[in-house]
Phi, psi and omega in degrees: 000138188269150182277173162197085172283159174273152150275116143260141043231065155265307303305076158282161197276151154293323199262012172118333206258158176300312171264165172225143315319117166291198189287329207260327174297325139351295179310304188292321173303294210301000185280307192304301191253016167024061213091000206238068176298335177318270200302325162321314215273311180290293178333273172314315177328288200309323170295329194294302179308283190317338172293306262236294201290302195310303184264035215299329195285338186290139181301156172303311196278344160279005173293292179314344153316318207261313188263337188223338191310312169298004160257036183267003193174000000 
């Protein structure tokens, strides 16, 4: 099974993709917290600060974007 970790302090995908969560790490979570966006929600925050820290040049909201936003829907 391919990881698919954040590189940091870009967070680019382990497996290659431009971002962290790609489509396939995405994919896993949400099977993995099945309904529970709450936890998901809580799950990701952490990454959002560390993200957050890593990337200052970056706008706030396409950080949030990236790491917690797409689990809006």
């Amino acid at each position: 099974m391919r990881q698919h970790s954040p590189v940091r302090p870009e967070w680019s995908c382990t497996c290659g993709e431009l971002r962290w969560p790609c489509f396939s790490e995405k994919a896993r979570l949400g099977w993995l917290y099945d309904g529970t966006l709450p936890a998901l929600g809580i799950y990701l925050s952490g990454f959002l600060v560390e993200a957050l820290a890593d990337m200052p040049e970056r706008p706030e909201g396409a950080v949030y974007a990236q790491i917690l936003g797409w689990i809006r829907g």
